[in-house]
MINUBA-127287 format. One line per field, with one value per residue (C-alpha): residue in one letter; x, y, z. Coordinates in steps of 0.25 Angstrom, whole numbers, always signed. Layout:
# residues N
aa (A_...)
x (X_...)
y (Y_...)
z (Z_...)
# end
This chain:
# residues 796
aa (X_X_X_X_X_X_X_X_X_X_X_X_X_X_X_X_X_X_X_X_X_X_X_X_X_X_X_X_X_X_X_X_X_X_X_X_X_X_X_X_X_X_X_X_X_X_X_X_X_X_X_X_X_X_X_X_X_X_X_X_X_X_X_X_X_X_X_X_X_X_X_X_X_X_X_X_X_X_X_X_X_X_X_X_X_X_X_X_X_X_X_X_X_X_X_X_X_X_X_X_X_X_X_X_X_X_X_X_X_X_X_X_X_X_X_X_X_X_X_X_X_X_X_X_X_X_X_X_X_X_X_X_X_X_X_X_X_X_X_X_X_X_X_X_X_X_X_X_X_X_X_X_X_X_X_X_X_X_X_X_X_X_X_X_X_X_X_X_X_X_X_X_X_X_X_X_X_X_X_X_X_X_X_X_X_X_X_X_X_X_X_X_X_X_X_X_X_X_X_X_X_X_X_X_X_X_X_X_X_X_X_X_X_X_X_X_X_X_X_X_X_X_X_X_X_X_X_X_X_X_X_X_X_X_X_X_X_X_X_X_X_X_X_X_X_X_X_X_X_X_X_X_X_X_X_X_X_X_X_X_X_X_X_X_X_X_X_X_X_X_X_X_X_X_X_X_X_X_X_X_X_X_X_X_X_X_X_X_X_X_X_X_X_X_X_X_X_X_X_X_X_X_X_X_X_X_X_X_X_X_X_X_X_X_X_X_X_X_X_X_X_X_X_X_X_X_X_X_X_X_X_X_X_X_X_X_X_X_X_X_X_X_X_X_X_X_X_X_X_X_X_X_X_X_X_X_X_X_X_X_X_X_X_X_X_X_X_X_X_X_X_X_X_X_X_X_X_X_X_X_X_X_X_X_X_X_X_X_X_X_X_X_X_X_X_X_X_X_X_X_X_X_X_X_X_X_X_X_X_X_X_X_X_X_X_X_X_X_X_X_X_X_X_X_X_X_X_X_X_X_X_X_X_X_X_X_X_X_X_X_X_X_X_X_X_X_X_X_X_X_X_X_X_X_X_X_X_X_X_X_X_X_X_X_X_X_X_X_X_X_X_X_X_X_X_X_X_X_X_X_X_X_X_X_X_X_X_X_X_X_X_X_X_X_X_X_X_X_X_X_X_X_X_X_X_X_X_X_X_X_X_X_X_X_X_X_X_X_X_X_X_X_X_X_X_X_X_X_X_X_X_X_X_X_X_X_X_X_X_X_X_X_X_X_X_X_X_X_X_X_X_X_X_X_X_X_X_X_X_X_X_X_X_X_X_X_X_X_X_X_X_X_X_X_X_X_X_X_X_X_X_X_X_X_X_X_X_X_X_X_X_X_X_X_X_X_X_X_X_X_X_X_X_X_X_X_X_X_X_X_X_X_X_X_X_X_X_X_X_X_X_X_X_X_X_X_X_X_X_X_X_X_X_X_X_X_X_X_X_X_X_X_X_X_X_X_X_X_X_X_X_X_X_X_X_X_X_X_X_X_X_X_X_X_X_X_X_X_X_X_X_X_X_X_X_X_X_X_X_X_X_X_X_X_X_X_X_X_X_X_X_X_X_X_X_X_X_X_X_X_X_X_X_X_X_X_X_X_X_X_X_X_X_X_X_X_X_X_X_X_X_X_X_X_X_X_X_X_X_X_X_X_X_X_X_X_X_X_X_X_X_X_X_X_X_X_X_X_X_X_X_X_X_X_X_X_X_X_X_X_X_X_X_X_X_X_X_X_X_X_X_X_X_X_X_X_X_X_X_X_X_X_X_X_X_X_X_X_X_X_X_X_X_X_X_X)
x (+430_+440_+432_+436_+449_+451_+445_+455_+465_+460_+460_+473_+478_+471_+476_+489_+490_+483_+494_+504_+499_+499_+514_+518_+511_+514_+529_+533_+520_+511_+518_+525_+529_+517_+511_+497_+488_+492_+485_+492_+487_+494_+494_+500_+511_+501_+486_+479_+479_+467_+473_+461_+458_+449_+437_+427_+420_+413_+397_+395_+411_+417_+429_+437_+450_+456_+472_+482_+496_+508_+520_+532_+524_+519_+507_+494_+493_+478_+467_+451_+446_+430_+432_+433_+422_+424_+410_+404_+416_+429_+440_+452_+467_+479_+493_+495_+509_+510_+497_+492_+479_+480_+474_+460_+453_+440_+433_+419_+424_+425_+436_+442_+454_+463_+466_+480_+480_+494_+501_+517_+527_+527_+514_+518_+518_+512_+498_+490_+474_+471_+456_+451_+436_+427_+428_+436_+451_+463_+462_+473_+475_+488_+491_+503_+503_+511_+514_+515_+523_+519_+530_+531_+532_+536_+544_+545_+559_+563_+575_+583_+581_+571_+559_+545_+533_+520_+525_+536_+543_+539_+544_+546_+536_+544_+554_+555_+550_+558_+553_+555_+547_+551_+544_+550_+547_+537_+539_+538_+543_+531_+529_+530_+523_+522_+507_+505_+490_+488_+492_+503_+515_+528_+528_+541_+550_+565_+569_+568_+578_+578_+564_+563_+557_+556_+552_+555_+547_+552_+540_+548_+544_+532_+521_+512_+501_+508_+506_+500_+500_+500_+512_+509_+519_+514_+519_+512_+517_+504_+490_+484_+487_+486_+500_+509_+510_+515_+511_+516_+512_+519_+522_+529_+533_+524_+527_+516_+508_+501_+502_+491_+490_+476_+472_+465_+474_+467_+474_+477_+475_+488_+488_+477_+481_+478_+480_+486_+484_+491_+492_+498_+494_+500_+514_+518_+523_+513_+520_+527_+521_+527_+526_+533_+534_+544_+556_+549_+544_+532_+527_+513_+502_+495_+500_+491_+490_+478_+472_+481_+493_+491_+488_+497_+491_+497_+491_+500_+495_+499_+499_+503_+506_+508_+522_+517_+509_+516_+522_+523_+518_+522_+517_+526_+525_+536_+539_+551_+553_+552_+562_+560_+544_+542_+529_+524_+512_+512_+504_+506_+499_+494_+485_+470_+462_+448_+445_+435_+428_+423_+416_+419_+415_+427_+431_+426_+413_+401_+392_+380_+383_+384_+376_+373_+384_+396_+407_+407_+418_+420_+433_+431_+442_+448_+456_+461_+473_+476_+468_+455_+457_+443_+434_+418_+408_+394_+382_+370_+376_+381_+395_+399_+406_+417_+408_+417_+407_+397_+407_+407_+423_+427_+442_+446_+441_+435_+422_+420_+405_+405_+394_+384_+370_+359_+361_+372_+368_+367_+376_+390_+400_+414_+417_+432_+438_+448_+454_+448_+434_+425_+420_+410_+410_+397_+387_+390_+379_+381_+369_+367_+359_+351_+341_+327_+323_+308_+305_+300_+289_+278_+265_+267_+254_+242_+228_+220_+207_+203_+202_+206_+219_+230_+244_+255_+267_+282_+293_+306_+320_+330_+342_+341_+328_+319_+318_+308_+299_+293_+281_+277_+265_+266_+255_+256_+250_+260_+271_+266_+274_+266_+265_+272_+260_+253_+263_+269_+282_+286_+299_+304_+304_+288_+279_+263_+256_+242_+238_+222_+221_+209_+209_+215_+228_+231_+234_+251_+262_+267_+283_+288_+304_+310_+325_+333_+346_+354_+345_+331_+327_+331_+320_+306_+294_+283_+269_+257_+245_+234_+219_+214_+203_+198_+208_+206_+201_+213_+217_+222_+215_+218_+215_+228_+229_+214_+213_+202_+199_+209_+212_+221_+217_+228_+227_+235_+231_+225_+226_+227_+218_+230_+226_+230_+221_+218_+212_+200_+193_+180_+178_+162_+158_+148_+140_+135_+140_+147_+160_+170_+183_+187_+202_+209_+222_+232_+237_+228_+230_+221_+219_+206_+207_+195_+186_+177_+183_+175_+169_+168_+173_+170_+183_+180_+193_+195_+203_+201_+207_+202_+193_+187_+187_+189_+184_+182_+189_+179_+185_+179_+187_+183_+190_+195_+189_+196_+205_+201_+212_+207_+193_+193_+201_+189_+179_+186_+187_+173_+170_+178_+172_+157_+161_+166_+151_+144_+153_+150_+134_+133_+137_+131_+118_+104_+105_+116_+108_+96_+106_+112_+98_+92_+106_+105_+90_+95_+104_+95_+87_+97_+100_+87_+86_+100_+93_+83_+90_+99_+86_+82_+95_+97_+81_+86_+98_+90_+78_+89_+97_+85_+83_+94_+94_+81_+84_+96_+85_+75_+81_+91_+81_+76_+92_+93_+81_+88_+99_+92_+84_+99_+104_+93_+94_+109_+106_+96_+106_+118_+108_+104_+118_+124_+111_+114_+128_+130_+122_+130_+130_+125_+134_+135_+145_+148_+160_+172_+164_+157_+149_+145_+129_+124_+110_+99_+103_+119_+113_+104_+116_+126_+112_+114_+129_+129_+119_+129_+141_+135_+128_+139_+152_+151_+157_+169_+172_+170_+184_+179_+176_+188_+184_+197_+197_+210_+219_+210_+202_+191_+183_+169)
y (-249_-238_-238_-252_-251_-239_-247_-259_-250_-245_-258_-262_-248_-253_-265_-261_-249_-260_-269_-259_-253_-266_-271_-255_-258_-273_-272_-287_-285_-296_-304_-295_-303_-298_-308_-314_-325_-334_-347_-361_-368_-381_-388_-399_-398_-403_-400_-388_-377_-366_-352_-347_-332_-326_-317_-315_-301_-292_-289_-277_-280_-289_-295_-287_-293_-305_-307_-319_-316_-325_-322_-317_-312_-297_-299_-307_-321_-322_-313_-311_-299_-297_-282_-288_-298_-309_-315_-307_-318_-312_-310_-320_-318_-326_-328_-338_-339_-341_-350_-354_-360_-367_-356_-351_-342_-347_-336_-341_-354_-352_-349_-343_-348_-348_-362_-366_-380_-387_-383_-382_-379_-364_-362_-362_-349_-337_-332_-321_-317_-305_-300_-286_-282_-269_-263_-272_-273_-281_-296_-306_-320_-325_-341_-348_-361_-373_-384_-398_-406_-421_-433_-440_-456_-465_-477_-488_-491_-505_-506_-513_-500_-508_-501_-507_-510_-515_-525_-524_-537_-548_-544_-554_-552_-545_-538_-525_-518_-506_-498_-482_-473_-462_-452_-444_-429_-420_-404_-403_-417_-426_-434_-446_-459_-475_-480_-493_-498_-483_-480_-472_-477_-470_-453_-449_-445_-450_-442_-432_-432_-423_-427_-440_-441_-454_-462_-475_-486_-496_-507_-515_-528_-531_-540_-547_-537_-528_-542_-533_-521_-508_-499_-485_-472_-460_-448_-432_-418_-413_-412_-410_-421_-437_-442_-452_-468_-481_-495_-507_-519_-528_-542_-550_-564_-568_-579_-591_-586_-600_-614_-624_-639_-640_-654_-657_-660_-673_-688_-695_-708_-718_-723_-712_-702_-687_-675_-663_-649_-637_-622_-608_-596_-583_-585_-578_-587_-598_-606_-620_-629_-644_-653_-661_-672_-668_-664_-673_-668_-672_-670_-663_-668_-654_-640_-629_-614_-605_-591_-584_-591_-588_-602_-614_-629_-642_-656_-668_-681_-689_-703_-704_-717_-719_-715_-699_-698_-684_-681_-665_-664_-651_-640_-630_-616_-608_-598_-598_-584_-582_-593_-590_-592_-605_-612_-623_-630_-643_-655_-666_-678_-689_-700_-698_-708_-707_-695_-690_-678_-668_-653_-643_-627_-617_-617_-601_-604_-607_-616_-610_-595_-595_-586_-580_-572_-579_-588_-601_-613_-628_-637_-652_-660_-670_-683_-692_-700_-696_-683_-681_-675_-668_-661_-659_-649_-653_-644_-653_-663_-653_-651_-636_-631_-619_-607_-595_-584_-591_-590_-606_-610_-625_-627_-642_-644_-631_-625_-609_-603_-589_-580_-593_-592_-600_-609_-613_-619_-635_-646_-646_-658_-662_-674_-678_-688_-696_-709_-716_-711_-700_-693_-683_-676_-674_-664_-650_-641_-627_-618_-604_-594_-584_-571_-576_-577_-578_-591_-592_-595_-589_-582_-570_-562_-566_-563_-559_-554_-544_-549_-564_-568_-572_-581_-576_-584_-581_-591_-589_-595_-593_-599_-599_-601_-585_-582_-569_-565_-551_-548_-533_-529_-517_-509_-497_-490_-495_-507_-514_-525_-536_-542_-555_-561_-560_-570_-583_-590_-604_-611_-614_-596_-596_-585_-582_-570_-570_-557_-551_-539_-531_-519_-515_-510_-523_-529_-526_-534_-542_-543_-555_-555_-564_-565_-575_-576_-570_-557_-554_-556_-543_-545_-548_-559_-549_-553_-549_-546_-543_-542_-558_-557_-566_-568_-563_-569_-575_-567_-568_-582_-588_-601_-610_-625_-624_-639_-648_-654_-644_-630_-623_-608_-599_-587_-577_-578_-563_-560_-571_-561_-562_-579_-591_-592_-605_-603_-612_-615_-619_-624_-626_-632_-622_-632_-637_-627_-638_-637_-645_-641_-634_-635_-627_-622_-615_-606_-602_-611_-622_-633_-640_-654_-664_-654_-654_-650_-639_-635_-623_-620_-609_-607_-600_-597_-590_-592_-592_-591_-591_-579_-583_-584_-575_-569_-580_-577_-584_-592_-599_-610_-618_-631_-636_-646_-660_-663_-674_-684_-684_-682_-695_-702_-698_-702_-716_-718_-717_-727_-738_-734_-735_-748_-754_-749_-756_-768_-767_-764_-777_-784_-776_-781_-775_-768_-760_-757_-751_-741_-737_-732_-728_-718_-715_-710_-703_-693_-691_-684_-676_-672_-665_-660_-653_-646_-642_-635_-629_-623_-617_-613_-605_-599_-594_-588_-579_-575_-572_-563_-556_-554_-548_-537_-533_-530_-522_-515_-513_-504_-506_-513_-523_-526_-528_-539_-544_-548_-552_-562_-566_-567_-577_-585_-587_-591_-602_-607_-608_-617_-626_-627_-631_-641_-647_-646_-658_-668_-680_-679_-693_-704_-715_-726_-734_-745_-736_-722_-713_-700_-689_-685_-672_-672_-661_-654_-654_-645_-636_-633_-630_-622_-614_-613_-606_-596_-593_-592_-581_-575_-575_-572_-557_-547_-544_-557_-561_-559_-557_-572_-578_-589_-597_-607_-613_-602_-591_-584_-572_-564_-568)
z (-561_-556_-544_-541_-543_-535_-523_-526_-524_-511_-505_-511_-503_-491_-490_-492_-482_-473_-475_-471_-459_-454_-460_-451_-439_-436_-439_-442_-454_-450_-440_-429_-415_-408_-400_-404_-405_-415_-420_-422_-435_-438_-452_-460_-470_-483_-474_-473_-462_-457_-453_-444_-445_-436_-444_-434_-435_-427_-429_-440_-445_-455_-462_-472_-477_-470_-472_-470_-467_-467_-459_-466_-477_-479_-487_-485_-490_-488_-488_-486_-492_-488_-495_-508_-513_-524_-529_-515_-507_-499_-508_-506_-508_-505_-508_-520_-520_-505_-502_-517_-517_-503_-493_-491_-479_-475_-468_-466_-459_-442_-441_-455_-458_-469_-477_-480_-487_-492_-481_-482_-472_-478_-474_-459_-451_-445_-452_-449_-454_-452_-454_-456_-453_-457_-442_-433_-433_-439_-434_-436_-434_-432_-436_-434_-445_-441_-454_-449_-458_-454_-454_-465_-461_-450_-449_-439_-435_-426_-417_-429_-437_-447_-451_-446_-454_-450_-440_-428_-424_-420_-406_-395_-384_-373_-381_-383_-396_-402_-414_-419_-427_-437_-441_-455_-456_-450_-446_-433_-429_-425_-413_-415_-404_-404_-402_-399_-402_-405_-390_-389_-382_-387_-390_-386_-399_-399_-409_-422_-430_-444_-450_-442_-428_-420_-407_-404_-397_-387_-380_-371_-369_-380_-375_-381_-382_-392_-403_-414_-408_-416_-415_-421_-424_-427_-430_-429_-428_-430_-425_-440_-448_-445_-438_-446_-440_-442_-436_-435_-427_-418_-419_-408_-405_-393_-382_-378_-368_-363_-366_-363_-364_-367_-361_-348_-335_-336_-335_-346_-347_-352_-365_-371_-381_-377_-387_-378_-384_-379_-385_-382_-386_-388_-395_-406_-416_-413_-402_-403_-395_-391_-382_-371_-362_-351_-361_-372_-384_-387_-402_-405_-413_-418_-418_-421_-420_-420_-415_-426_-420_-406_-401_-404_-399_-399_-397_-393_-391_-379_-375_-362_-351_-337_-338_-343_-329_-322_-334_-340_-354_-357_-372_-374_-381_-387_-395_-404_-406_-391_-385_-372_-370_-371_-359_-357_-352_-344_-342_-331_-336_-326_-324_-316_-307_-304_-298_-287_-289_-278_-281_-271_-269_-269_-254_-253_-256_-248_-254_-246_-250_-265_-271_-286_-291_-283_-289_-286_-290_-288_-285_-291_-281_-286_-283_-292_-295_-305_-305_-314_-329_-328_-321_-324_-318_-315_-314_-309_-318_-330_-335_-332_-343_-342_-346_-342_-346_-338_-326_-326_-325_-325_-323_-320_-306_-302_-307_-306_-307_-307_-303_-299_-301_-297_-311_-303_-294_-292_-291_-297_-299_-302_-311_-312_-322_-326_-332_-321_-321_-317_-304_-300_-286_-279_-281_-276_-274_-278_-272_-278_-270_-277_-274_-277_-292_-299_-301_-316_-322_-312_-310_-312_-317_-307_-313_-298_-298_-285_-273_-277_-272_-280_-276_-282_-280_-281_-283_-283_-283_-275_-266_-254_-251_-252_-238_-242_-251_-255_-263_-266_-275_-285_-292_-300_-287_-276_-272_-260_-252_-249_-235_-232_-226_-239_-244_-242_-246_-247_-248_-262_-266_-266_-259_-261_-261_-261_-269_-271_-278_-271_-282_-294_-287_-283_-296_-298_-297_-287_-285_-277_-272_-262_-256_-249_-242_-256_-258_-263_-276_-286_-297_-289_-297_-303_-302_-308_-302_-313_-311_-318_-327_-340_-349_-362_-375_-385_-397_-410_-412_-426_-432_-437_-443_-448_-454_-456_-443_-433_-430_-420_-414_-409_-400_-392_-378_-371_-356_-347_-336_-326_-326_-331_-344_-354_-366_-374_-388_-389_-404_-410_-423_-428_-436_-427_-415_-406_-397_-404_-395_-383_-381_-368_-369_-362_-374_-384_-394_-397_-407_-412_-420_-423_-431_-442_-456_-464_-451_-443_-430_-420_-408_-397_-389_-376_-363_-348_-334_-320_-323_-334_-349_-359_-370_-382_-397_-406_-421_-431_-439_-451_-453_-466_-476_-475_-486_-497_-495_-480_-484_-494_-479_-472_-484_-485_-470_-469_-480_-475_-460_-467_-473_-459_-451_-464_-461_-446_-447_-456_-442_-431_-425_-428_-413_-417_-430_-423_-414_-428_-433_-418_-419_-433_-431_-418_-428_-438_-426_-421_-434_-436_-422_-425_-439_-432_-420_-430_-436_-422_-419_-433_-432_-417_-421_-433_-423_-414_-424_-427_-414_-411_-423_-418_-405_-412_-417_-404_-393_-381_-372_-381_-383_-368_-368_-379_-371_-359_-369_-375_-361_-356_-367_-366_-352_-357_-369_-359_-349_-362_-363_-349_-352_-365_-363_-357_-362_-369_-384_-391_-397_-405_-406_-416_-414_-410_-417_-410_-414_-406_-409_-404_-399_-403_-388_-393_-406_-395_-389_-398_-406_-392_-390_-402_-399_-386_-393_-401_-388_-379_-386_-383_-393_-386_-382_-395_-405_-421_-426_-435_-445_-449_-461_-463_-461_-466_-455_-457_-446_-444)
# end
């Protein structure tokens, strides 16, 4: 313990003898008038202030004691001691009575610095760190510490010495504005500046008297554009805290800018009531408007204000004679608080005759020589006595309205078309009118030339098997006349131009080229421009030149609106093979197999009506083109059963029709009565001829299965002999088919009934058909069987 304190009072010794050498050496103790380096820190009266010292070491040295000094004191009034180690941290020291609880040296930030918050006025001046390390030498840091008291307040002065708040005037547009600012306290006395919608206009200070320091603002001449406008002062004396402002906005007293009689120059016939609108816009007050006939008053019938004030209107009504013709009717705008703007707007009334009308280019433009893109306006002459109230514009017989964003302006006898395109052309009129009666001019035709455009709605993907020539044609529009067309060919390989003796061109923006691919790098595109007198065309017709095959089968076939006696089938179409393809549905009743239906269509879409109820149906849909047909998609459909109100119809409908035949056979002669039983025994036979080729059929189609599963079972060759056996006897079912196929199907009459009877060969045939359906529907033309009842469908 003594130990301790005997090294205590070492360093106390240390310290002191430290303190002295350096109070002998440096004459004025800390501060002498040598020159060095000294750092400018600026703080505000209140804020907080960093004092930087600078701590860096050397490799293998360190800090030992860091000291902060204050001019005009001998003792520190900070210190850092690393020597001495507090809960292993630095040790820290500062002057209570002079600092209190408001400093802090932070060495680990970059750079360290010592923290002074609260500052006063006192706490201005010269300070110095000084930092000691293990090997290197003394280093000090010299800062200088500048307290910024801010001003207080401002306040807006006008010429009348009245304070301002919020508002300035109002101030008559054209007068001159004059307004101060004063700005209380502040050490050293801030600047202070006028801005005017936060630009600055004004920094030139007048005066700074004691603790006030103010500028004045003069704006000669105030226009209209500072309505509103924010004036702003603001006062700083420092770059650290926010500077002080004030604002106020202007008000003024504005002048009419416009007044308009709004009523067409038109005549106005005697003994008619008119009403006549007028407004202005732009005063402040709203205007008065009132009205005159030469220096007669003439009262109004409406006065209204709208757009927040800024538009006034008035509406007089007016019943003028013969006597008024060539008199000035005159709407006045003025503003009371500005006795000198007062206008006026005019209108000469007169009385019209019938006019005649003629349409007329502007005199700098060439009729023949108008081209897309120019500006084009018309003149509507006019002579009447008295002259025409209104003017209309025709475009091939339509009004033109004034569409300015569309660069269409109509005005009362002149029509301006800006930037013309080709929709523009045509013919245009002027109709004039007035009390006596109407008049169009003749036709003018306004003619647009254009470069060459694609005519829409062509060719322009070419299916073209090798070596077979293909006419791909190109139209286009264009005025004048094309005077030249190009085609050039493109692959992936090369761009070729092809020669104009392999094409030909006809009036009306046509040209051929007959094309024939002769190998596989002949399949590409085919680009087809032209030009005329205006230019060549800028975007070239594409077409496709693509090798034509089948088309493909149609997908995604599903049943819809499965009723009774109807059904609708719906598919997405595959590739057309480069051709124009049509698609077909073969419908069969499967019992017996008969073709019931077969409906063509140029989308894939097909419905079936007239069928059996409680029946089932197979569909057999496929397309085709010039190359041939596709692949077929195969469905089986199952109608509904009838319902039992319409059942019961059909029951009782055939009732009453058996009670009209019993009625009828009691008058018909015995002739007629032998046919009845020659025709009725005529059906019985076919009848049983029908069982038994049914039997055969259903015995041939079981040795036929077996058949095939042992030659599943015998080796390769036995299957090829198979198929030849299989093949041949397609052949001979296909003959027996083209034989049978058209031999006319028996029918019997009865009055105005006819029923269709199938003869022993119909069954034969339809026995073999089916056989062929199921031998010639290879497997990948053959799409998984769909069997749809109602709106339930499963794979077969």
């Amino acid at each position: 313990m003594g130990e301790e304190a005997r090294n205590k009072r070492n360093m106390c010794v240390f310290l002191f003898l430290n303190l002295f050498y350096h109070a002998v050496t440096e004459g004025e103790f800390l501060f002498q008038k040598k020159k060095y380096v000294v750092e400018e820190v600026e703080g505000v009266s209140g804020e907080a202030a960093r004092l930087p010292c600078n701590m860096s070491v050397q490799t293998g040295d360190t800090v030992y004691l860091v000291l902060w000094f204050k001019e005009g004191l001998t003792t520190p009034i900070y210190s850092y001691d690393v020597r001495e180690l507090l809960g292993g941290q630095p040790k820290h020291w500062w002057d209570a009575e002079l600092l209190g609880s408001r400093a802090f040296f932070n060495a680990g930030s970059a750079p360290s610095h010592l923290l002074l918050q609260g500052l006063s006025r006192e706490d201005a001046g010269l300070y110095k760190c000084r930092v000691d390390f293990q090997r290197a030498p003394t280093r000090n840091t010299r800062i200088n510490l500048t307290v910024v008291v801010p001003p207080r307040r401002l306040v807006l002065v006008e010429e009348s010495g009245a304070e301002v708040r919020n508002y300035v005037g109002p101030i008559n547009e054209g007068n001159d504005l004059h307004l101060s600012c004063v700005a209380h306290g502040g050490r050293p006395a801030p600047s202070v500046i006028w801005l005017l919608n936060d630009q600055v206009i004004d920094d030139d200070v007048e005066s700074r008297e004691a603790d006030e320091t103010s500028n004045d603002l003069t704006v000669s001449g105030v226009t209209r554009s500072l309505l509103r406008a924010q004036l702003t002062c603001r006062a700083s004396n420092n770059q650290v805290s926010s500077a002080i402002s004030t604002t106020v906005t202007i008000d003024m007293n504005l002048r009419p800018l416009d007044v308009i009689i709004h009523h067409p120059r038109e005549p106005l016939s005697a003994s008619r009531t008119y009403e006549v609108l007028c407004s202005s816009r732009g005063s402040r007050p709203p205007a008065v408007l009132t009205w005159w006939w030469g220096s007669s008053r003439v009262p109004a019938a409406d006065d209204t204000t709208s757009h927040g004030g800024n538009v006034s209107s008035s509406m007089v009504r007016l019943t003028p004679n013969a006597s008024d013709d060539g008199r000035l009717l005159a709407c006045r705008a003025e503003n009371h608080n500005l006795p000198t703007a007062v206008i006026e707007d005019t209108w000469k009334l007169s009385v019209y005759y019938a006019p005649s009308a003629r349409a007329v280019l502007g005199a700098s433009i060439n009729p023949k020589n108008i081209r897309e893109g120019d500006d084009v306006y018309f003149e509507c002459l006019v002579q009447a006595n008295p002259p025409a109230y209104k003017v209309v514009w025709k475009h091939n017989g339509v009004v033109v309205r004034d569409e300015r964003e569309g660069g269409v302006l109509v005005t009362n006898r002149s029509l301006v078309v800006q930037e013309v395109t080709r929709s523009h052309a045509g013919h245009y009129t002027c109709q004039a009118s007035n009390v006596e009666g109407d008049s169009s001019s003749p036709p003018i035709s306004l003619a647009v030339q254009y470069v060459p455009l694609c005519r829409p709605g062509q060719v322009t993907v070419y299916g073209v098997s090798k070596l077979e020539k293909a006419q791909v044609t190109c139209q286009v529009d264009a005025v004048p006349q094309v005077t030249r067309f190009f085609w050039t060919f493109n692959n992936t390989a090369e761009s070729l131009e092809v020669p104009r003796e392999r094409f030909t061109e006809s009036l009306g923006g046509r040209t051929v080229v007959v094309y024939t691919p002769m190998s596989d790098l002949d399949y590409g595109t085919l680009l087809c421009s032209s030009e005329n007198m205006v230019g060549r065309q800028a975007v070239p017709c594409v077409f496709h030149i693509i090798p034509a095959t089948q088309p493909e089968s149609p997908t995604n076939c599903s049943l819809h609106n499965v009723s009774a006696n109807s059904l609708t089938v719906e598919c997405e179409p595959g590739f057309d093979g480069g051709l124009n393809q049509t698609f077909a549905m073969e419908v069969y009743g499967t019992n017996p197999h008969t073709l019931k239906a077969n409906i063509t269509s140029k989308l894939p879409r097909f419905v079936v009506i007239g069928l059996d109820n409680e029946s089932e149906f197979q569909l057999i849909v496929y397309a085709g083109n010039a190359k041939g047909r596709s692949g077929i998609t195969r469905l089986v459909a199952i109608t509904h059963k009838l319902p039992v109100k319409q059942l019961e119809t059909r029951l009782s409908s055939g009732d009453s029709a058996g009670v009209t035949q019993d009625t009828l056979a009691v008058e018909v002669t015995p002739l007629l009565g032998v046919l009845a039983g020659i025709v009725l025994v005529l059906a019985v036979i076919a009848v049983v001829i029908i069982v038994i080729l049914r039997v055969q059929c259903s015995a041939a189609a079981r040795r036929r299965q077996a058949h095939e599963r042992g030659n599943h079972k015998n080796g390769d060759k036995q299957q090829r002999k198979q198929e030849k056996r299989s093949h041949a006897q397609q052949h001979k079912t296909k003959q027996q088919y083209h034989e049978h196929q058209h031999q006319p199907s028996l029918k019997k009459s009865h009055g105005s009934h006819s029923e269709e009877v199938h003869s022993p060969v119909d069954d034969l045939h339809d026995c073999y058909r089916e056989q062929h359906l199921r031998q010639h529907v290879p497997d990948d033309q053959s799409p998984d069987v769909v069997a749809c009842s109602g709106g339930t469908c499963s794979r077969l």
